[in-house]
C-alpha positions, 0 to 999 in steps of 0.5 A: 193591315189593321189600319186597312180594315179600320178604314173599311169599316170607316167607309161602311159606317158612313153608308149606314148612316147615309142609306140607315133607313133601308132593310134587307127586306121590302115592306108591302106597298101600302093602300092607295093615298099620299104618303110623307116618307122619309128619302135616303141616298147614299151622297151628301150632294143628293138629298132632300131639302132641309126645308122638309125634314128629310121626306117627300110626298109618296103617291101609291095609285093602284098599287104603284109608288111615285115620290116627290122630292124637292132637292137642295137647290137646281144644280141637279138637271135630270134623273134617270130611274136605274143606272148611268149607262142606261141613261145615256142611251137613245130613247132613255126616258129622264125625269124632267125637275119641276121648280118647287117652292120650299120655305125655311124655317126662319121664314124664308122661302127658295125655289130649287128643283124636285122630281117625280121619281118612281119606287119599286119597293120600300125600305129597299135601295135601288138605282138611281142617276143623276145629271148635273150642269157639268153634264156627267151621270153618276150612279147613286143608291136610294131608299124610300122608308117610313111612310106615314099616311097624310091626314085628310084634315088640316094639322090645325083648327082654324076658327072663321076669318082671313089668314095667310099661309105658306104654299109648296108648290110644284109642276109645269115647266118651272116658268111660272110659280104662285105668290107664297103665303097666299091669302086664305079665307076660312067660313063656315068650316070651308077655305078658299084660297087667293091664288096669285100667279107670276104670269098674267097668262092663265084664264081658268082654273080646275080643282075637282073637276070644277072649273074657276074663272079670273077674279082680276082683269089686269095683271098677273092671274089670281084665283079663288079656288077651294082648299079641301085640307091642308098639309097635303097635295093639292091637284089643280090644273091651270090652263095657260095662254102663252104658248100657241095654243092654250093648254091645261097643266097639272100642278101641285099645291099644299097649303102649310096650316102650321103657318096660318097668321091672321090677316092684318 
């Protein structure tokens, strides 16, 4: 009997460590604006990329909440926001991966899947499923916790003059990427950013409502588009000629200024 209970207690105390951050209680949904906070799960297959020290990016637009988690590698298919019997239904609507580009901190770089994943409360678990390439759903607790506001500034000053930095990015189809680190120039105060795709199959660029055309004529597309701070979500949209007609798609770029090395 006591060797049972030993074993129950066990069992509990690893959840608490898996799920530590979540209360009994729900925090208040904090005011519009990104957030990083802290994504816990109750599996050590189903977790954030070590690469971002256990947060993803948390949107809160007119009082509902969005995370961005990159994963630890593509293994994972879909998600679905509730339990494994509901995602198996006819119409259920499953959290499409985007491919994210995250960088270690030896330098190298990975791309793995992430996903947008609603969040009806903080510091509160809720369901979760997941699908992997074996084409089973499991059930999984999560919780989002210790939002910490992003700062509008870069983490860093940077005097005038040519630097690379390493860029996360996010969205689309997963079929194309940007070169990391990319070139960025700083003067005046202001950055821009040389923006190199993998795909020579994108002829404009928007941030801001501003459109940006080619720099290039030959090859993959390359940009030069205006970073208004960095180590925070930047949304830009590309437009794309590959498929049969063009069309515009959102992305997601955060430029690291911890990583900022001067141009050689």
């Amino acid at each position: 009997m006591k060797r049972f209970f030993a074993m129950i207690l066990s069992i509990l105390g690893i959840q608490a460590v898996l799920m530590g951050a979540c209360t009994v209680l729900a925090s208040e949904i904090p005011e519009d604006g990104v957030y990083r906070a802290i994504f816990d799960t109750d599996s050590s297959m189903f977790h954030v990329n070590e690469a971002n020290d256990g947060r993803g990016i948390l949107t809160v637009e007119d009082g509902k909440m969005t995370i961005h988690v990159s994963l630890a590698s593509k293994g994972i298919l879909n998600l679905f926001a509730g339990l494994a019997e509901d995602a198996k239904k006819d119409g259920a609507e499953l959290l499409q991966p985007t491919t994210d580009t995250v960088t270690y901190s030896d330098g190298m770089t990975e791309e793995v899947y992430g996903f947008d994943i609603p969040v009806p409360a903080l510091d509160e678990e809720f369901d979760v499923a997941l699908i992997g390439k074996k084409g089973k759903w499991y059930d999984h607790k999560v919780c989002v916790s210790d939002p910490v506001a992003e700062d509008s500034s870069s983490s860093v000053e940077l005097e005038d003059g040519d630097y690379t930095m390493e860029v996360t990015f996010a969205g689309g189809t997963g079929k194309a990427t940007v070169e990391s680190p990319a070139s960025v120039r700083i003067a005046e105060g202001k950055a821009m950013a040389t923006i190199v795709w993998s795909s020579p199959n994108y002829d404009y660029m928007i941030v801001d409502g501003e459109k940006y055309e080619l720099t290039n004529t030959d090859g993959n597309s390359v940009f030069e588009i205006p970073i208004a701070a960095f180590d925070t979500e930047l949304q830009v949209i590309a437009d794309t000629t590959a498929m049969s007609t063009p069309h515009e798609i959102e992305y997601t770029l955060i430029f690291d200024s911890t990583s900022a090395k001067k141009a050689e």
